[in-house]
C-alpha positions as CSV (number, residue, x, y, z in Angstrom):
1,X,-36.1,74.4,-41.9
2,X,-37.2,72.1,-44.5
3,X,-40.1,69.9,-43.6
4,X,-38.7,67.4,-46.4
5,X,-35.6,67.1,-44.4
6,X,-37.3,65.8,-41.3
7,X,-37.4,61.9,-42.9
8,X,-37.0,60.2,-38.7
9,X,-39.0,59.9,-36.1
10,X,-37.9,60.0,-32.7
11,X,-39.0,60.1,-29.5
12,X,-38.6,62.5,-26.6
13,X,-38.7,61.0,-23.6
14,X,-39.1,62.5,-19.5
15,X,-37.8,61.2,-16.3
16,X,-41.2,60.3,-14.1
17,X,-41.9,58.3,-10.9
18,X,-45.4,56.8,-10.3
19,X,-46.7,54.8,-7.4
20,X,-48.3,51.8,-7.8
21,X,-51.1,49.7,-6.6
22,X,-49.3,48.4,-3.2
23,X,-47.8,52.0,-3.1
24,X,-44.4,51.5,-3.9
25,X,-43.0,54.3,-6.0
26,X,-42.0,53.0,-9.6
27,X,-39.3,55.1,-11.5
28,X,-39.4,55.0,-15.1
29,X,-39.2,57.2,-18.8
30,X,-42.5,58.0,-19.8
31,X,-42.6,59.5,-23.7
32,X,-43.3,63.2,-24.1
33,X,-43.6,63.7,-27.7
34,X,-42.5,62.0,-30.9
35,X,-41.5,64.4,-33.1
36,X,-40.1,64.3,-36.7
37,X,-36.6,65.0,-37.3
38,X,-33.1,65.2,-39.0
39,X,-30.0,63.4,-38.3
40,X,-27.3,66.4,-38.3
41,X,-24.8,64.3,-37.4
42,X,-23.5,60.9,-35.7
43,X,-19.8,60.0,-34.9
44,X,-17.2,58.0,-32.2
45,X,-15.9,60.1,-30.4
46,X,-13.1,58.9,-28.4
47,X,-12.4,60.4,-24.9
48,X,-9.7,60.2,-21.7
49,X,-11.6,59.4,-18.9
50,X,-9.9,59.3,-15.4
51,X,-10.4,55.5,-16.1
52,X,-8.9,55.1,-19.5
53,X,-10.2,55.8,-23.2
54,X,-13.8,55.0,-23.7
55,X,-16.4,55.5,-26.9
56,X,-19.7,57.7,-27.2
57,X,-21.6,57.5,-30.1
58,X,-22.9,61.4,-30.5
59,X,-25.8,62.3,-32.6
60,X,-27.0,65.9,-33.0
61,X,-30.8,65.9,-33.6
62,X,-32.6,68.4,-35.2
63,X,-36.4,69.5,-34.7
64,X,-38.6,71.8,-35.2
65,X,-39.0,74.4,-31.9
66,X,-40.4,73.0,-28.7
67,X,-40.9,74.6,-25.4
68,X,-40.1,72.3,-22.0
69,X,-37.1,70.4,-23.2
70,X,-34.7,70.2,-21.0
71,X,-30.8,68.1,-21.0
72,X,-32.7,66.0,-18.2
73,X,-35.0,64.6,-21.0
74,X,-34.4,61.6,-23.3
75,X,-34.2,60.7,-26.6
76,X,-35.1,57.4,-28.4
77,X,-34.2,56.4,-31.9
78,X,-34.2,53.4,-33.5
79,X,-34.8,51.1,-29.8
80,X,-31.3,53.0,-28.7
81,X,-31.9,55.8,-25.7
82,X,-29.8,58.6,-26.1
83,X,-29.2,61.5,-23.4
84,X,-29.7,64.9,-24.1
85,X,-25.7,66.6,-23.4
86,X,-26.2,69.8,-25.4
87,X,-29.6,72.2,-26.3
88,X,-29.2,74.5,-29.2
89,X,-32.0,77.7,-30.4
90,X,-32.3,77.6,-33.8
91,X,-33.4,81.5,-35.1
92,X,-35.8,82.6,-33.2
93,X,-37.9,79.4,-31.8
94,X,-37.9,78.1,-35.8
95,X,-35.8,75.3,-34.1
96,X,-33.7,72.7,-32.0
97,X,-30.5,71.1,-32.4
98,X,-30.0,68.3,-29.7
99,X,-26.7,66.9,-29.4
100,X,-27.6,63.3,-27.5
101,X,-24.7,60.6,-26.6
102,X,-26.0,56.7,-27.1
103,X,-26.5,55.5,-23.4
104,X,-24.6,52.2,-22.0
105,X,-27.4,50.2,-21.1
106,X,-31.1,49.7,-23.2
């Protein structure tokens, strides 16, 4: 992996819940890690739902290894969240491919 080719910067986000002052629990994404990266690739892909057709943007992200990362996790690029669908080893822990879908809402 070429360090040149890591030109983004994203951010890995987790899934945490927090309780505050009145003790009310308060879900939210709190950011793991920004990490450098490579855009692999980003396409439409069109799929039959049970509803009808609908549109995901997919990106495949690509970072150097890092323990802990899980398809529960987050991604943010750009202002746009994008869920974590697919995990992939690169060599032996040299690094990640992260296949993400653009999320409705944010």
């Amino acid at each position: 992996m070429r360090a040149g080719k890591l030109d983004k910067t994203i951010t890995l986000q987790r899934f945490t819940s927090t309780v505050d002052e009145y003790g009310t629990p308060i879900e939210t994404w709190a950011d793991l890690a920004p990490v450098r990266a490579q855009i692999i690739q980003a396409t439409t892909e069109e799929f039959m739902r049970g509803w009808g057709a609908s549109t995901e943007a997919a990106t495949i992200f690509r970072i150097r290894h890092m323990d802990g990362i899980t398809p529960s996790d987050r991604v943010t690029y750009q202002g746009r969240a994008y869920d974590l669908k697919e995990i992939k080893e690169l060599g032996r822990r040299e690094g990640l491919d992260l296949r993400c879908v653009a999320t409705g809402a944010d």
